[in-house]
N, C-alpha and C positions, 0 to 999 in steps of 0.2 A: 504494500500500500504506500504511496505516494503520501511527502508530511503535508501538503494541500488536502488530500482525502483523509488525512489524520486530525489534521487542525479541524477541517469541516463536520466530520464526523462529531469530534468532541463538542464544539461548539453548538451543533443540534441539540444533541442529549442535556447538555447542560442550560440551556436558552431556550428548545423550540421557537425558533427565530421562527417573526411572518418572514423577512429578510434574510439573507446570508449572502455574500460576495467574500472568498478567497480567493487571495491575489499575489503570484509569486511574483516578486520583483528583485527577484536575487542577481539576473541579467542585467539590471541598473545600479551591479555594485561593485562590480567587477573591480578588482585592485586595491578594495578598498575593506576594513576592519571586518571581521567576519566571515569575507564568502571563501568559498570552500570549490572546486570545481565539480561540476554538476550539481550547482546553484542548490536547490533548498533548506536556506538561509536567511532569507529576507520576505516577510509578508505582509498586505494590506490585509485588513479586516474590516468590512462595513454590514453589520448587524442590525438588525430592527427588532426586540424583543419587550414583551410585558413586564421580563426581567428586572428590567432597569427603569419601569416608573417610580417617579420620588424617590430617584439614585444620582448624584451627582455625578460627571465626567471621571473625578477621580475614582469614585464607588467602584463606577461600571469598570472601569481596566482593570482594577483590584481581580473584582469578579472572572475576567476574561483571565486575564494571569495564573489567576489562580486556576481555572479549569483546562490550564495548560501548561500547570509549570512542571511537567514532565518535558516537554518539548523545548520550554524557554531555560531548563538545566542545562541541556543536552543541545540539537544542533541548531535549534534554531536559534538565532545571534539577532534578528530586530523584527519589531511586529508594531507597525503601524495602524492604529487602533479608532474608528469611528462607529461609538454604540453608541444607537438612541430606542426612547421608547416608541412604541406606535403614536400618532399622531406628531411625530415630531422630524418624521421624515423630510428630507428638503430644506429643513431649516438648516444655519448653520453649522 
């Protein structure tokens, strides 16, 4: 399994996102602190979950962290992080 289908996976179970986008950007890192060759290393995260109503910005990456910090021990090096609750999508 691929850390994109690992990160996603977990991220499901732990949130039932309406939302979920995993995004390797390990290709946009190339030379630089962390990557590794055959990239996954680097990922966006844009979630939309119930999870995180009346959860602050800090709250929610706590949360995401924590539902992945087997992966943020281990090889993935940076994870770029946009959770919001429902209705709150679009904003910024």
């Amino acid at each position: 399994m691929s850390a994109k289908d690992n990160i996603t996976n977990k991220l499901r179970e732990a949130f039932a996102p309406e939302s979920l986008d995993v995004t390797d950007e390990s290709h946009l890192h190339e030379g630089h602190a962390g990557h590794r060759p055959g990239g996954e290393t680097h990922f966006r995260v844009y979630i939309v979950s119930p999870a995180f109503e009346g959860k602050s910005r800090i709250e929610r990456h706590r949360m995401i962290n924590a539902a992945l910090a087997a992966e943020l021990a281990g090889s993935l090096h940076a994870l770029a992080i946009k959770a919001q609750a429902p209705g709150e999508a679009g904003g910024a």
